[in-house]
N, C-alpha and C positions, 0 to 999 in steps of 0.2 A: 880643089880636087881632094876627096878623100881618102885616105891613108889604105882604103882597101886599093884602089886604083893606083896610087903610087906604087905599092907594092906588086901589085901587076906587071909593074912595068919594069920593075926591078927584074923578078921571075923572067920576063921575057926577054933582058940581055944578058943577067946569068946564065941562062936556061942556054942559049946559043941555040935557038930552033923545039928544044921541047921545053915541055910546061910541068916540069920537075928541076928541085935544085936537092940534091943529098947533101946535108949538113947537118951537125948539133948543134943546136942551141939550145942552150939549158934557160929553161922559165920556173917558175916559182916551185914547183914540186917535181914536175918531170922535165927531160931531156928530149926533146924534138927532132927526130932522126931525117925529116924530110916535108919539102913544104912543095905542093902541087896546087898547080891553078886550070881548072875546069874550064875553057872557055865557052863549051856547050850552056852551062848551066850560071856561068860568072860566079864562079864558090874557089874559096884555096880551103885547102886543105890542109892540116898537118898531120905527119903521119909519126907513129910509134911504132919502132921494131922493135918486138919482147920476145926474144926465141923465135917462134913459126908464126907468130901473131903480127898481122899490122893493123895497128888501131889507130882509126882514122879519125878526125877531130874536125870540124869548122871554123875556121880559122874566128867568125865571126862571134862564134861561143866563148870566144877566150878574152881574159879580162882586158880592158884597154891597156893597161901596165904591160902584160904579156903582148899584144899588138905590139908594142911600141918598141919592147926589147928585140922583135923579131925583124921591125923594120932598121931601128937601128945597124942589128948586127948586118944583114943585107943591105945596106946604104954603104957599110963602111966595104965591105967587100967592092961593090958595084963602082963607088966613085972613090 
């Protein structure tokens, strides 16, 4: 299983019924205010809140390292 799909799955019992968890996790330059999973499209997202802005990111754009620390800190929550 791929670590997008575990993380899915994560999302979906954090989530408790939706496909958003609000949390910081801080990755290599910026701080990650919220991570969303599309099931229409199978894409997570992360999202940045900057004032009135939210800048949305592909989770799949981001480097393995930052993957990793994202599943991490969601694993440790989760289980």
């Amino acid at each position: 299983m791929k670590l997008k799909d575990k993380l899915i799955q994560i999302i979906k019992i954090l989530g408790i019924g939706l496909n958003e968890i609000i949390i910081d996790i801080e990755l290599d330059t910026i701080t990650v205010n919220s991570i969303e999973w599309h099931p229409s499209d199978d894409k997570i997202y992360l999202h940045i809140f900057n004032d009135d802005l939210d800048i949305e990111l592909d989770f799949d754009d981001a480097s393995e390292e930052n993957q990793i620390i994202i599943f991490k800190k969601l694993s440790q929550i989760a289980y």
